[in-house]
N, C-alpha and C positions, 0 to 999 in steps of 0.2 A: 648045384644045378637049379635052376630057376625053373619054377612053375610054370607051364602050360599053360598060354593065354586062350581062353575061351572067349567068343568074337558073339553080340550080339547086337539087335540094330534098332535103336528106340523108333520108337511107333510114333512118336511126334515131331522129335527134329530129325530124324533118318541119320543121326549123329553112330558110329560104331562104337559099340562097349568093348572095351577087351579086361577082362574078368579074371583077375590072375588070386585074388583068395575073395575068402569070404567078405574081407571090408569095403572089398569090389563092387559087390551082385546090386543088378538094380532092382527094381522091382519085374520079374517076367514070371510067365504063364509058361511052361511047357507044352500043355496043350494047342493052344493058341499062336502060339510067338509070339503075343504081345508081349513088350517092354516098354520099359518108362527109365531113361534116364537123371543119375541125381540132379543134375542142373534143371531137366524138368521139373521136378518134383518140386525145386526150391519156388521156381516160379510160380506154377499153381497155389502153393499156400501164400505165395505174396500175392497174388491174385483174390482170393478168399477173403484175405486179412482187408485189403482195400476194399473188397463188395461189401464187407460187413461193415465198415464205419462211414462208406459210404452211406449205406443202407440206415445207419445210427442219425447220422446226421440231416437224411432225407424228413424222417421221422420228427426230429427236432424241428425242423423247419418248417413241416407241418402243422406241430404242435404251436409253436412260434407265430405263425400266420392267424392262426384259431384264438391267440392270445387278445386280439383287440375287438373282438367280436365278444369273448368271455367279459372282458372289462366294462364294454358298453352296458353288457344286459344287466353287469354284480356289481352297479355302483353301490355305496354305502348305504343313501337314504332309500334305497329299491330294495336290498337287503332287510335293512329294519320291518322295511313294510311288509316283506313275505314275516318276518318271525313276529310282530304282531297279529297277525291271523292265528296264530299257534301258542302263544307264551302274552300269559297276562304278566305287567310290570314286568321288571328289571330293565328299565329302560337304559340305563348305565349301562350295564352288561352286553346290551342288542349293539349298541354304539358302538363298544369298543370291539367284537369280535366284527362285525362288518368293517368297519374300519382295518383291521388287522388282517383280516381275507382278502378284502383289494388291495391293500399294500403287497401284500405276499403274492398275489399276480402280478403286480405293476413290478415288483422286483425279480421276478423271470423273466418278463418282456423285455428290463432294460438289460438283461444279464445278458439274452438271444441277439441283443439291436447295437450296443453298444460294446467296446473295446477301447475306454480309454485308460485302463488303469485305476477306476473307479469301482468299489465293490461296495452292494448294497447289502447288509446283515439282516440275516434273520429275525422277525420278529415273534417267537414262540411266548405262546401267553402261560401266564398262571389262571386259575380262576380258583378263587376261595367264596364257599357259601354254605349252609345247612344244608342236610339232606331232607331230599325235596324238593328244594327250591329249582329246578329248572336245569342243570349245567348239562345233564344227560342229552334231556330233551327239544334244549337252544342248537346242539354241536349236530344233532340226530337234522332235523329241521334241516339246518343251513346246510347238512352236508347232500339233501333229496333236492333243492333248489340250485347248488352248484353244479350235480351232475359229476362227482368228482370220487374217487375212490378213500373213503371213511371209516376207521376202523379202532373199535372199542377196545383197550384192552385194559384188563385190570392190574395195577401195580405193585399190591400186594401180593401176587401170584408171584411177584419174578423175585429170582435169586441172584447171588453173582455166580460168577462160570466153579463150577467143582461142588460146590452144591446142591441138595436135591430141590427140583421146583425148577421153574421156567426160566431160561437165562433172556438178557433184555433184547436178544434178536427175537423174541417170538411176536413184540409187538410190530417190526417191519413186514414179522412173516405173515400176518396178518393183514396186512394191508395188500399183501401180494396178492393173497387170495379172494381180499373184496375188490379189485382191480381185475378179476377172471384171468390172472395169472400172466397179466401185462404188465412187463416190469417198467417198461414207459411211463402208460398210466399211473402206476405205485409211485413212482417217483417225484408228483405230481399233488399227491393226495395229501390226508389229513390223517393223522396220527392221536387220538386223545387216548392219555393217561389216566385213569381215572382209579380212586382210593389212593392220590399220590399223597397224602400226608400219613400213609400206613408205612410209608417208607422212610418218616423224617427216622431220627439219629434217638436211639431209646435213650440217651442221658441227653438230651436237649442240644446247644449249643457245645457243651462239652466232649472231648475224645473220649471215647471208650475201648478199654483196653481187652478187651473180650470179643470173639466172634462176632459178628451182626454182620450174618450173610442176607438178610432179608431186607437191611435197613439200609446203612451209610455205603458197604458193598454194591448194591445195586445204582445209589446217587454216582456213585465212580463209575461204574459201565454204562451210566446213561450216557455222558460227558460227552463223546467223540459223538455219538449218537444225534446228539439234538444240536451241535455246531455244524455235524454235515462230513458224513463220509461212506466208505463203501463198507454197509454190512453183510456178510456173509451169512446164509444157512442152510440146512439140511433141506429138501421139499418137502420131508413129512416129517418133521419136526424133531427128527434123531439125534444122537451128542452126534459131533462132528468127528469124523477120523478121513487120513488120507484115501479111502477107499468111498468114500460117499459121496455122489455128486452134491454140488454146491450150489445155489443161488445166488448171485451180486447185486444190490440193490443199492445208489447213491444217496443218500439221505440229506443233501445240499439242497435239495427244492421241496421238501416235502417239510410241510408246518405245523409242529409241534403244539399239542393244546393240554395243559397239565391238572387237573383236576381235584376236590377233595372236599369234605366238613371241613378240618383243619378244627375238632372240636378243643377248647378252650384256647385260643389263637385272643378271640376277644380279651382272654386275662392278661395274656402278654402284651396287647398291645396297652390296656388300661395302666397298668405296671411301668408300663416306659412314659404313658402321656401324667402319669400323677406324681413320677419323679420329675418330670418336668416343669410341672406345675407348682410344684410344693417346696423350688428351691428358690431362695433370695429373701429380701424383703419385700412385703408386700404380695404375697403371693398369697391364692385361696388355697383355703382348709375345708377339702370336701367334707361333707360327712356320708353317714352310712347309705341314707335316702337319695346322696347326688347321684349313684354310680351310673355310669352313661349305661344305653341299651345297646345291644350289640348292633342292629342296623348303623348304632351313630357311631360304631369302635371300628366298623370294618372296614368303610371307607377310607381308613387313616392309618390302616394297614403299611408296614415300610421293608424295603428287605433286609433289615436289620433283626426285624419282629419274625421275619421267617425262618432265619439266621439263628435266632432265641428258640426257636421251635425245634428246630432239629435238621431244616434245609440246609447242605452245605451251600459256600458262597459260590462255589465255581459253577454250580447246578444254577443257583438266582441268577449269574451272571449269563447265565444264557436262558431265561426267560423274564425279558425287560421287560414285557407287557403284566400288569397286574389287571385282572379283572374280580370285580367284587359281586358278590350280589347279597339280597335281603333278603329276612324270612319275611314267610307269605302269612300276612293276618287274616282274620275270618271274611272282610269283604274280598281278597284277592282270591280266597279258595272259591269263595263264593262266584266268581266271573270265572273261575278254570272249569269248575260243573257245567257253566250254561254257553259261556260266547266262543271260546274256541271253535275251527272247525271241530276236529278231532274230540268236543268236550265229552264227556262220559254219559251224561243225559241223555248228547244227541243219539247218542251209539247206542243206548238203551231202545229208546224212541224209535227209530231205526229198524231193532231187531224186532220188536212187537206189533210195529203197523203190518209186518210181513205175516202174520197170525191176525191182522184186521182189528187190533184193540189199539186204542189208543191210551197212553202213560203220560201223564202227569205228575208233577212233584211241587208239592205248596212251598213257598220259598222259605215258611219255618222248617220244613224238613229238610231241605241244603241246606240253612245255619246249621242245624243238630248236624247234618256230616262236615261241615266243615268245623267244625267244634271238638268234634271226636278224632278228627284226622292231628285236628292241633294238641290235643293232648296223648293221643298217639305220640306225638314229634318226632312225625313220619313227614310232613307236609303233603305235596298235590300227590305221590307215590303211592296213596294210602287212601287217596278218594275212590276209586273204583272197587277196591278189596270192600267197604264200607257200602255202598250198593250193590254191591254183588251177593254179598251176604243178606242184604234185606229183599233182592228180587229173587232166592232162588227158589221161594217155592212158589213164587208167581209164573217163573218161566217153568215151571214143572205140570201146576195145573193149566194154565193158558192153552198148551196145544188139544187139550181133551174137547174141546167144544169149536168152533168153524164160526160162532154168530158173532157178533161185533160187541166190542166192550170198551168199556173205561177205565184204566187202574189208576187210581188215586193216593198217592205217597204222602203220609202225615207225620206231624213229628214225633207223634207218637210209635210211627214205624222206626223210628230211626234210635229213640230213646229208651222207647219201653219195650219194644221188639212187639208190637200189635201188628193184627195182619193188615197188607193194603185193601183200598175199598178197592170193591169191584161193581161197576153201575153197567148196566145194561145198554144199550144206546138203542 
């Protein structure tokens, strides 16, 4: 005997349900009478589904429209100009990341504009330099002038997946969050790696047959990362399991910046240019006094030398851009103290006129800190630690008195640890 058809009458298309078991029922209210039919039902989410990509692609188009307006203002040589205000030398370096930022817009505009079957690659950089030198504070800079979502993360921190320590979604996840949690924005923005040669390959160029979740594990879960695909993560940075919401994030437009000392890279590179040099007839025989300095080794950097380090090749093959930079000698430290906006003098100077004394520093006392910073080999990271230490009992006694003063910074303060003069005005 057949089940009792139960008769109900959807609330949208006035269609009757007849309700004979439970794979039947549509969605109703008893209270109510409201119901909703499955062919309703199916509609609506094909409704939703279309609002929301429409709604994707609005966004895009947007975004897409703002792109030539972007381009006009972050030309290359308008770029440099903003990071000389901020960054003494590396003028190599300024070139090639402005260069490599409008490319990387100019390669979203044509990706929005055009449809011929033409794809333009990403251009993600390396950058190799001493610590100190700049690479933090060039990406920091370019990234307040873009207006662009920019996000620091360190690469020694990450693991690969099953390991304990950070796996390599946390650097996306990170940018979601300096993007105020606009995955538009993120997808957009600027990604730097930084301490990436904490992650080369611990036997060098050679496999290792042991563990190295820290090292060559992590170069393999960068891969899909840095060519461009959708990463997945937790919002609050949890392991993943089927019960946790997810974030999706496309990593195809967002620009990779890879960062490091890459300490003794200079010997590898010397090592391949002296077997180069010292084969055939007729070839020079350095001796001990020729051995180049490392400013003239690094430029000559190849991804072979990084290959020799411990990068694997599929990681170099997706960061074709190299960027190098130099260490800073005692005249460069010397112009990071005084001409930058942001120089540490000024900022001194600055916090002491607000107490009505005016600070001065004899220009032997910047060489003594730039001297100390260089034997630190710390570079410009290590100028401010280095005056802060010699002003702190100035700014301690300074506020005790209201009347107008002079402090005078000698290199005696900075050498022999004497106190600053204090002149009356």
């Amino acid at each position: 005997m057949a089940n009792q058809a139960v008769q109900h009458q959807c609330s949208f298309c006035k269609r009757i349900i007849n309700v004979r078991d439970q794979y039947d029922l549509p969605i109703y209210d008893p209270n109510t009478g409201f119901a909703i039919c499955r062919n309703c039902i199916k509609d609506v989410y094909h409704f939703l589904e279309e609002h929301d990509a429409a709604q994707i692609q609005d966004e895009k188009q947007v975004f897409a429209g703002e792109l030539d307006d972007i381009l006009k203002k972050n030309k290359p040589h308008i770029i440099k100009q903003y990071l000389d205000e901020y960054i003494i030398n590396q003028d190599r370096a300024k070139k090639i990341l402005s260069v490599a930022v409008y490319n990387h817009y100019k390669r979203m505009k044509y990706g929005y504009q055009n449809d011929d079957g033409t794809e333009i690659e990403k251009s993600n950089v390396i950058m190799l330099g001493p610590s100190g030198c700049g690479k933090t504070a060039l990406l920091s800079h370019l990234s307040k002038l873009l207006d662009i979502p920019f996000a620091v993360t360190d690469a020694s921190s990450l693991t690969e997946a099953g390991f304990v320590g950070a796996d390599v979604e946390v650097a996306v996840r990170n940018l979601y969050y300096a993007a105020d949690k606009d995955v538009e924005k993120a997808e957009h923005g600027i990604i730097y790696l930084d301490e990436f040669d904490k992650i080369a390959r611990k036997s060098g160029a050679n496999n290792s047959i042991t563990a190295d979740p820290g090292h060559e594990g992590v170069q393999q879960a960068l891969l899909k990362m840095l060519e461009g695909s959708v990463v997945e993560f937790t919002s609050r940075g949890q392991r993943k399991h089927p019960e946790a919401p997810t974030i999706k994030v496309d990593t195809k437009n967002i620009l990779f910046i890879v960062g490091g000392a890459f300490v003794g890279i200079d010997d590898v590179i010397a090592k391949r240019l002296s077997k180069a040099s010292t084969i055939g007839f007729g070839a020079e025989v350095q001796g001990k006094d020729d051995k180049p300095k490392f400013d003239e080794l690094i430029h000559k950097v190849r991804p072979e030398d990084l290959m020799q380090y411990g990068i694997i090749p599929e990681i170099i093959g997706r960061l074709p851009v190299i960027c190098t930079l130099e260490t800073l000698d005692e005249d460069a430290l010397l112009r990071i103290l005084t001409e930058p906006k942001n120089a540490p003098v000024k900022q001194y100077q600055k916090l002491l006129a607000m107490d009505n004394v005016e600070l001065e520093f004899q220009e032997e006392a910047l060489r003594a800190v730039a001297r100390k910073a260089i034997e630190r080999k710390t570079g410009a990271r290590s100028l401010k630690g280095i005056i802060e230490d010699i002003m702190l009992d100035v700014m301690f006694d300074i506020p005790k008195s209201d009347e107008a003063r002079k402090v005078i910074i000698t290199k005696e303060c900075i050498e022999k640890g004497a106190k600053p003069e204090v002149v009356k005005k």
